[in-house]
C-alpha positions in Angstrom: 5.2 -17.1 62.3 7.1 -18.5 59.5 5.0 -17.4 56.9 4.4 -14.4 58.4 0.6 -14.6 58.2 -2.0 -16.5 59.4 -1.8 -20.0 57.9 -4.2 -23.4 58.4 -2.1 -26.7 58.7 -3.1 -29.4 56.8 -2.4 -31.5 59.8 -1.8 -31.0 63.2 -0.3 -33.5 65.4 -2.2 -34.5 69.1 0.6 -35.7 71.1 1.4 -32.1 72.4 -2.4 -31.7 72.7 -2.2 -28.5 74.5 -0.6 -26.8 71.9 -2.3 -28.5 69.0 -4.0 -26.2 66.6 -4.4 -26.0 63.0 -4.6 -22.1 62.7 -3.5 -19.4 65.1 -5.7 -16.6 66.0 -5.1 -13.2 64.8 -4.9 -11.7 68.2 -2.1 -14.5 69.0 -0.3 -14.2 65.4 -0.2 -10.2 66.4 1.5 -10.6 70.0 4.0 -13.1 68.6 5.2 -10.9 65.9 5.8 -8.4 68.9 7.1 -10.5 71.5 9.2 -13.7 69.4 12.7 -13.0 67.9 13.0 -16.7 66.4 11.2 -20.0 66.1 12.0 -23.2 66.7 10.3 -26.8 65.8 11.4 -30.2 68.2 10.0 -33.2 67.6 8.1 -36.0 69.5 10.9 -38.1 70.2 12.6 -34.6 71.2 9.3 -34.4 73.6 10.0 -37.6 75.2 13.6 -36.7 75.9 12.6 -33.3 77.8 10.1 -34.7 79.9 12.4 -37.7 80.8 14.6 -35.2 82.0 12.3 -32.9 83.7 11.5 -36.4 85.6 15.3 -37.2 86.2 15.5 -33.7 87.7 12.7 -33.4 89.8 10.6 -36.5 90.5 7.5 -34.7 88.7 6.2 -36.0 85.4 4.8 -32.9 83.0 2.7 -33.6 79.6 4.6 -32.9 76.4 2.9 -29.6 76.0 4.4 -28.6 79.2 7.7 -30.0 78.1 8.1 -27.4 74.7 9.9 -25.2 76.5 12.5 -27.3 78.3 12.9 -29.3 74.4 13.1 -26.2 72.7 15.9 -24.7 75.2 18.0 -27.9 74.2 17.7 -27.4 70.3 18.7 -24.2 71.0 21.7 -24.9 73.2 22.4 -27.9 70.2 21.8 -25.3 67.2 23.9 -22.3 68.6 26.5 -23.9 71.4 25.2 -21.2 73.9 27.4 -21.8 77.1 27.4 -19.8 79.8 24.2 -18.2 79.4 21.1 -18.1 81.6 18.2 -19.8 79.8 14.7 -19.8 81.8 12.2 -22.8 80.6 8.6 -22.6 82.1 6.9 -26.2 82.5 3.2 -25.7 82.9 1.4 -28.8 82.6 0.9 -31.6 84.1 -1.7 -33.4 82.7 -0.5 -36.5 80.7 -2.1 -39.6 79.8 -1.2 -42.4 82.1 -1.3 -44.8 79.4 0.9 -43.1 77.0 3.8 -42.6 80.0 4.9 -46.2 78.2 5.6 -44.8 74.8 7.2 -41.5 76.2 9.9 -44.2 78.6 10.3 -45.8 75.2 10.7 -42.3 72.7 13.2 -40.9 75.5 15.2 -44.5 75.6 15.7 -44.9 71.7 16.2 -40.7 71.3 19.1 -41.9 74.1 21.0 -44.4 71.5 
């Protein structure tokens, strides 16, 4: 989106795995140009933090591709000091790794500091 065009990432990270790819599709490049005003990066540790608090709020644990939306609502709350505003986050996904639920306690803690 960035770019503006189709691009292919040298790299592509796997701890969102449900997001992870290294080149969009055209038909999916062509809807966001139609449908996205702005976008917005968050990190892992960023990741961890959103699904801790997903957690904290509802006793149900999501996978960090499921916890995008909730991470990106609070860079954008950080970035622009929106107050007062409605801001709808959908969490789909709940399909983590039991064995990295250690490393996400960890991320969210040390983000916390």
């Amino acid at each position: 989106m960035i770019a503006g065009e189709r691009v292919t990432l040298p790299e592509v990270g796997t701890f969102a795995d449900g997001v992870a790819v290294a080149q969009i599709g055209a038909h999916g490049l062509d809807i966001c140009r139609f449908c996205v005003d702005e976008v917005m990066t968050v990190s892992n540790d960023q990741l961890c933090a959103a699904i801790k608090d997903i957690y904290d709020d509802t006793r149900s644990i999501t996978e960090p591709s499921g916890a995008l939306a909730v991470a990106g609502i609070k860079q954008y709350v950080a970035n622009t000091g929106a107050r007062g505003e409605t801001l709808v986050a959908i969490d789909s996904g709940a399909n983590i790794n039991f064995d990295s639920l250690g490393h996400v306690a960890e991320r969210a803690a040390a983000g916390a500091l």
